[in-house]
C-alpha positions as CSV (number, residue, x, y, z in Angstrom):
1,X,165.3,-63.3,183.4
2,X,162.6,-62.6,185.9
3,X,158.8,-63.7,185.2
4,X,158.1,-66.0,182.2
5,X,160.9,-67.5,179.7
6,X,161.0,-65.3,176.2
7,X,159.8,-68.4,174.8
8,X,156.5,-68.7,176.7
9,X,156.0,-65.1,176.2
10,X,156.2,-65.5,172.5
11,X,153.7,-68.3,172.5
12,X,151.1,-66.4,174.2
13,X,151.6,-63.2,171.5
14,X,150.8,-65.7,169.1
15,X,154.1,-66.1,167.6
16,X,154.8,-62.7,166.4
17,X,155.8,-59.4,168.7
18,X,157.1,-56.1,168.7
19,X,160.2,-55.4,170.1
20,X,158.4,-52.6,172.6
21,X,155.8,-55.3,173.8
22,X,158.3,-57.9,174.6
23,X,160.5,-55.1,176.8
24,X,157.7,-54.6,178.9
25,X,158.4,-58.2,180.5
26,X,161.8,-58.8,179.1
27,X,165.1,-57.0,178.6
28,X,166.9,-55.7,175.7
29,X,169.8,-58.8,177.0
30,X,167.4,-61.4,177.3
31,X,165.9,-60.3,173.3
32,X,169.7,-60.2,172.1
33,X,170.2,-63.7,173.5
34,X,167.4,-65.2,172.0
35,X,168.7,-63.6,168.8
36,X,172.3,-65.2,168.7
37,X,170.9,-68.2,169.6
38,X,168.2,-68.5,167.1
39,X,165.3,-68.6,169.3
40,X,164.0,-65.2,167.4
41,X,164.0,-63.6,164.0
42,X,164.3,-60.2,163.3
43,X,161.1,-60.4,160.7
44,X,161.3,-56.8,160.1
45,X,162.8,-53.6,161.9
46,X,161.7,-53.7,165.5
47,X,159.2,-56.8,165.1
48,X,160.2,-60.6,165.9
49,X,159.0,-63.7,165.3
50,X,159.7,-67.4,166.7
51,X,159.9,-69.1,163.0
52,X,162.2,-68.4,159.9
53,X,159.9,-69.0,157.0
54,X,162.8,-68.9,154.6
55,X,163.3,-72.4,154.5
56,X,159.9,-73.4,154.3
57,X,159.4,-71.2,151.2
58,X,162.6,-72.9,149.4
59,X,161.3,-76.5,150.8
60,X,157.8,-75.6,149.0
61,X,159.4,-74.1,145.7
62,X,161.5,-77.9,145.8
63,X,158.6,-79.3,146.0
64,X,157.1,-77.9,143.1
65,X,154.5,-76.3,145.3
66,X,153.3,-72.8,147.4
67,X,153.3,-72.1,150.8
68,X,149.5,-71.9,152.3
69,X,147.7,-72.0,155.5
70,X,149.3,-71.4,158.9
71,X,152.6,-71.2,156.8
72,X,151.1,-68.3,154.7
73,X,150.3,-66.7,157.5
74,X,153.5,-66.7,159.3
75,X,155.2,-65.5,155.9
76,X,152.8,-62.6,155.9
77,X,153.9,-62.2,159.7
78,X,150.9,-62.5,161.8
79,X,150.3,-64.3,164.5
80,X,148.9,-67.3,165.1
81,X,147.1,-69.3,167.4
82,X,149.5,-72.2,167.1
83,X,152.0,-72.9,164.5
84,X,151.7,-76.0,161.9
85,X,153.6,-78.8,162.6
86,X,155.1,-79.1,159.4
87,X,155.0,-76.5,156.8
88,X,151.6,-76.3,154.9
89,X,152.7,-77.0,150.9
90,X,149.3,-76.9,148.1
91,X,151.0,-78.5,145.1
92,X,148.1,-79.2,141.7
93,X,146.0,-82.3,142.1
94,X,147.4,-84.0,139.8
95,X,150.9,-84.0,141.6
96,X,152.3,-86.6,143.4
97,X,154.0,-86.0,146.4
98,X,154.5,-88.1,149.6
99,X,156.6,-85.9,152.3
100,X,156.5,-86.9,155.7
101,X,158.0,-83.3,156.6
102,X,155.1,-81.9,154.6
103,X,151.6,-81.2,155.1
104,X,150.6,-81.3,151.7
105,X,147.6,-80.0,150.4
106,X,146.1,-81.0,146.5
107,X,144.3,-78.2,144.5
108,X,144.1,-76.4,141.7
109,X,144.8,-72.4,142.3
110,X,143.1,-70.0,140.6
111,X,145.3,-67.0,138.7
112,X,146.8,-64.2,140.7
113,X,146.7,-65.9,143.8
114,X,150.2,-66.6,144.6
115,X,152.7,-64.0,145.7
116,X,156.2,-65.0,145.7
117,X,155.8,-68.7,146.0
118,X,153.5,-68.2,148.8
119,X,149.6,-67.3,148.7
120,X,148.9,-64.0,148.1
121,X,147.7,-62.0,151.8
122,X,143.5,-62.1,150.8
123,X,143.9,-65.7,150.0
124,X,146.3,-66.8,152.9
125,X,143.1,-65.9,155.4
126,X,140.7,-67.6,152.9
127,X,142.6,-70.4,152.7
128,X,142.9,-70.9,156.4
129,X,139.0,-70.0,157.2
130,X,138.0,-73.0,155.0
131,X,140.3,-75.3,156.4
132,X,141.0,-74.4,160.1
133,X,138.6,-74.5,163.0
134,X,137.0,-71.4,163.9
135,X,139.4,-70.1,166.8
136,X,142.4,-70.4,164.5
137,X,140.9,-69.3,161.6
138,X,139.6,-66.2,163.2
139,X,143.0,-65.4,164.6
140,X,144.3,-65.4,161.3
141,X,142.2,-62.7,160.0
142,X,142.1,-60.5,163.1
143,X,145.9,-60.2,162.4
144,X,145.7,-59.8,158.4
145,X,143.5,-56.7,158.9
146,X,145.3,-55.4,161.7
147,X,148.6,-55.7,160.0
148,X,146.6,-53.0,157.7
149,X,147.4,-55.1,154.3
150,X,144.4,-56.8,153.7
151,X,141.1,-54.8,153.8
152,X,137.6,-56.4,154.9
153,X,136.5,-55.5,151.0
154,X,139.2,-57.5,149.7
155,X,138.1,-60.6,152.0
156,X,134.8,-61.0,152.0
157,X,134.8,-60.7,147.8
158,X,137.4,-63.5,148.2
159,X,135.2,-65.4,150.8
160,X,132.3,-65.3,148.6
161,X,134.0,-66.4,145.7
162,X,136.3,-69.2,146.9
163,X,135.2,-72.9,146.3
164,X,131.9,-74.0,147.1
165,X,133.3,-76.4,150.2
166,X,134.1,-74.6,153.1
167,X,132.9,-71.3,151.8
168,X,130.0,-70.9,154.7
169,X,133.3,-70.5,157.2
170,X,135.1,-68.6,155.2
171,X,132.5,-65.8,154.7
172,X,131.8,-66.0,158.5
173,X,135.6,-66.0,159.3
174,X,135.7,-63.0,157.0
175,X,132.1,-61.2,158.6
176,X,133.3,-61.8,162.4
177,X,137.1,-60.3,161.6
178,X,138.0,-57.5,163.4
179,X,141.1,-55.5,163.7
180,X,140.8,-54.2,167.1
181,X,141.8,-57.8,168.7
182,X,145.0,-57.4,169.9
183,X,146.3,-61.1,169.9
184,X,145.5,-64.7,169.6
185,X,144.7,-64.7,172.8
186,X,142.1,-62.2,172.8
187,X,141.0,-63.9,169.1
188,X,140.5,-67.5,170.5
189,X,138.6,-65.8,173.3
190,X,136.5,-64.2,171.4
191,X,135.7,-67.0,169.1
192,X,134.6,-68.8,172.5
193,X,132.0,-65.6,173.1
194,X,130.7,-65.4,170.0
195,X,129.0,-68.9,170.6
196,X,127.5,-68.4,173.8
197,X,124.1,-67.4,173.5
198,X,123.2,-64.0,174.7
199,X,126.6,-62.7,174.7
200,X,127.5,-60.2,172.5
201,X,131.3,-59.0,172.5
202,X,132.9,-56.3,171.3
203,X,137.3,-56.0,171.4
204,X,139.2,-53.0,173.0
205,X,136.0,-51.2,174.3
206,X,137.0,-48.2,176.0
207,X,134.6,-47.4,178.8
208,X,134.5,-43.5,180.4
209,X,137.8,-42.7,182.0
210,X,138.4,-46.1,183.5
211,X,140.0,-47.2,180.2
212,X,139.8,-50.6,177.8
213,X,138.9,-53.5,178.1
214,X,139.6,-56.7,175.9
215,X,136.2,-57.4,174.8
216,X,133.0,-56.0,176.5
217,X,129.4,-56.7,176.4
218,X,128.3,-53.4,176.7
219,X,124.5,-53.7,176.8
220,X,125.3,-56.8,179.7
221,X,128.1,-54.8,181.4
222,X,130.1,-57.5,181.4
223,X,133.7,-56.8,180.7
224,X,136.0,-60.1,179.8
225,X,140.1,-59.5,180.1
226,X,143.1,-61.7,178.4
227,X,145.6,-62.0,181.4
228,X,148.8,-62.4,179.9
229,X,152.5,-61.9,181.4
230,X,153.2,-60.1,177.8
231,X,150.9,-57.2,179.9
232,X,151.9,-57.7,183.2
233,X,155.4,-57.7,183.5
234,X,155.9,-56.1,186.6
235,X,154.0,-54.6,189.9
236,X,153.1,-51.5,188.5
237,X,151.1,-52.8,185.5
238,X,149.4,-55.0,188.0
239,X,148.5,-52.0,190.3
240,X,147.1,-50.4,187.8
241,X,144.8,-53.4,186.5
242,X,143.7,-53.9,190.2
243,X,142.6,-50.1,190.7
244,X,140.7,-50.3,187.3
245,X,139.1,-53.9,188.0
246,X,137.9,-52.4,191.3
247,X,136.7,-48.3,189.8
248,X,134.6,-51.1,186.8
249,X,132.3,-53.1,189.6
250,X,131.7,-49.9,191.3
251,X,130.2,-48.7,188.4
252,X,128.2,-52.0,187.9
253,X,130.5,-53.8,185.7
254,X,130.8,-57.5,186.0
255,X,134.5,-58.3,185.0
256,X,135.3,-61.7,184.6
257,X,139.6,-62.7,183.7
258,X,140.8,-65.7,181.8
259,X,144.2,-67.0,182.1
260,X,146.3,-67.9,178.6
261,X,146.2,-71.8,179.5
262,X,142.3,-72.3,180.0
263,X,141.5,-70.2,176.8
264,X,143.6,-72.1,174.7
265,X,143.5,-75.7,176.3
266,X,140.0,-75.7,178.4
267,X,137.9,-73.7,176.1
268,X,134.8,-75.8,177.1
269,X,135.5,-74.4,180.5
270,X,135.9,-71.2,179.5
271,X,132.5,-71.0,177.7
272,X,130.5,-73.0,180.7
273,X,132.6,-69.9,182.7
274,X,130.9,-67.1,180.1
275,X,127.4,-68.6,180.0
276,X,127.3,-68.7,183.8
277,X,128.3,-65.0,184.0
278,X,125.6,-64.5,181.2
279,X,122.7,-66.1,183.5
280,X,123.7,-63.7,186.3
281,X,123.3,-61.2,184.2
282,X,119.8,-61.9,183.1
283,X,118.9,-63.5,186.3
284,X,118.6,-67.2,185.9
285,X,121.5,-68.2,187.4
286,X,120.6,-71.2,189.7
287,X,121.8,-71.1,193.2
């Protein structure tokens, strides 16, 4: 298989992909491989994911527990910045339960919150914005109202009335969410943006007939793009992204591109890298 190994690819999606996205870098051999040899799951028609959650909602259920957290979320198959170590189990607090293949979390549930032995979609999101850092948290809840199943009603009602610790986060998690990110990738970016002072980001802006871009300050004109192989998977694609890097800065656009590895692993760089771009902007860059 030419370019990056299926299982790279699916790390940078977050996880989760549909069949058409992977094709653009892969072939239908290399998908049908990774298939027979578990690598994928088929977690619906025409969408695959790297993690059977099957057997992490029968190890919960033994355990007298739910799924929650990043597990949740790869139940309700969205994707993920990274996935949990071990599956995430919330058993009562007055269980006792020591699993060393567990991460186990104590509390109490409130009624009508669990769906199947896993928390219910509104809750999954919740659940993770109170616990998780902001970048994974935020990925989360881009991808639960993209899927289409949870509405921004539904989760900010469920923010505001989730337990007084952690609830600041969730209910900015919930404010900040926004369908229109296409990936982690994109997610985590924008998570890094949204703390830089002066920067104000949108996702997927479309901009005259030069197309979209990942995220865009469009009062700045500065335009930010997720390069990723899952969008890139041969010479046309990058033709194309040259041309319309090039038709953007002649019409004043600053575009500045980030690279999987440094969004996820250097975001301190990343954010030095947006603030920088930021002072050009307004002038104050030093030389």
């Amino acid at each position: 298989m030419g370019g990056p190994d299926l299982c790279a690819l699916m790390e940078q999606l977050g996880g989760v992909a549909r069949r058409r996205d992977l094709l653009r870098v892969v072939s239908a051999e290399d998908i049908a491989t990774a298939l027979a040899d578990g690598l994928l799951t088929e977690a619906s028609r025409g969408r695959y994911s790297t993690h059977d959650v099957a057997a992490d909602i029968t190890t919960a259920h033994a355990a007298g527990g739910v799924l929650g957290g990043l597990s949740a979320a790869q139940h309700w198959d969205w994707a993920v910045k990274q996935p949990p170590e071990r599956p995430v189990v919330i058993v009562p607090r007055n269980r006792s339960l020591a699993r060393a293949d567990l991460d186990v979390r104590r509390r109490d549930l409130p009624a009508g919150c669990v769906d199947g032995g896993v928390l219910s979609r509104v809750h999954t999101v919740v659940d993770c914005a109170r616990t998780l850092p902001f970048d994974e948290a935020l990925s989360v809840a881009d991808s639960a109202l993209r899927s289409g199943r949870v509405t921004r009603h539904d989760l900010l009602a469920c923010a505001r009335a989730s337990p007084r610790s952690g609830r600041p986060r969730a209910i900015r998690v919930a404010e900040l969410a926004d369908p229109r990110a296409d990936n982690p990738f994109e997610s985590v970016t924008r998570s890094i943006a949204l703390d830089v002072a002066g920067l104000r980001v949108v996702p997927q802006v479309g901009i005259g007939s030069i197309g979209r871009v990942d995220l865009a300050d469009v009062g700045l004109k500065i335009a930010i793009e997720c390069e990723s192989w899952a969008y890139h998977g041969g010479a046309q694609p990058f033709r194309v992204d040259v041309r319309r890097y090039t038709r953007l800065v002649c019409r004043g656009w600053l575009v500045v591109r980030f690279v999987w590895e440094d969004v996820m692993f250097q975001p301190a760089q990343v954010r030095a890298d947006l603030e920088s771009v930021v002072a050009i902007r307004r002038g104050t860059a030093r030389t």
